[in-house]
N, C-alpha and C positions, 0 to 999 in steps of 0.2 A: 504493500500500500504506500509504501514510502517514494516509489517511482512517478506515482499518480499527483500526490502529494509535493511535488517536486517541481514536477510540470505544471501543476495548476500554480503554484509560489511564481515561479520563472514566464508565465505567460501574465500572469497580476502585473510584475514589479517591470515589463518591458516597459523602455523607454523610448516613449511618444513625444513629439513637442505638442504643447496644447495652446501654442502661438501661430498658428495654420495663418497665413496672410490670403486668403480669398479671393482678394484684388489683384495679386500678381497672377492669380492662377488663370485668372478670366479677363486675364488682360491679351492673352494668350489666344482667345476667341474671334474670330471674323465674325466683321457686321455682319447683317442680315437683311438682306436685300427685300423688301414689301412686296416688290410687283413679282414675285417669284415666286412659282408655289413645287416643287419637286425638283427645282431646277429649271422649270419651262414657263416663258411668257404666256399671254392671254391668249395670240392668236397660233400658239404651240400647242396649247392645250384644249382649243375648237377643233384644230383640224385632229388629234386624238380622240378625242369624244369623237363625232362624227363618223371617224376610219370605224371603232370600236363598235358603235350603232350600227352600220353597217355589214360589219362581220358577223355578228352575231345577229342579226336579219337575213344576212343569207344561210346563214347557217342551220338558223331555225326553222327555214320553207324547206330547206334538201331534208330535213331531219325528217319534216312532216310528209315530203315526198316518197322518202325511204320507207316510213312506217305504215304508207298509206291510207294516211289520216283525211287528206285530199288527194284529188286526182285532178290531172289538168285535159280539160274538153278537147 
């Protein structure tokens, strides 16, 4: 028990600084741009949406084609 004992003593008395400066640490940080949201401007991220609506539009009429949930006249 004395090994347990020992390590719990030795992981108590480690030495921490409890003067952390926070402001050097985050000084470290790059601003952060507003008009940006993943990395991509406004008219980056329409034409994503839109590609994405798309894809998954056509992908969901082959689905129903395949399943034959519709049939084309």
């Amino acid at each position: 028990m004395s090994n347990i004992e020992d390590l719990r003593r030795s992981l108590l008395e480690r030495d921490e600084p409890d003067d952390v400066d926070f402001g050097v640490i985050a000084s470290g940080a790059k601003p952060v741009q507003d008009d940006k949201i993943f990395g991509l401007n406004p008219v980056e991220r329409m034409f994503l949406s839109i590609g994405l609506f798309l894809v998954v539009s056509v992908f969901s009429v082959l689905l129903l084609l395949i399943t034959e949930s519709i049939v084309i006249p």
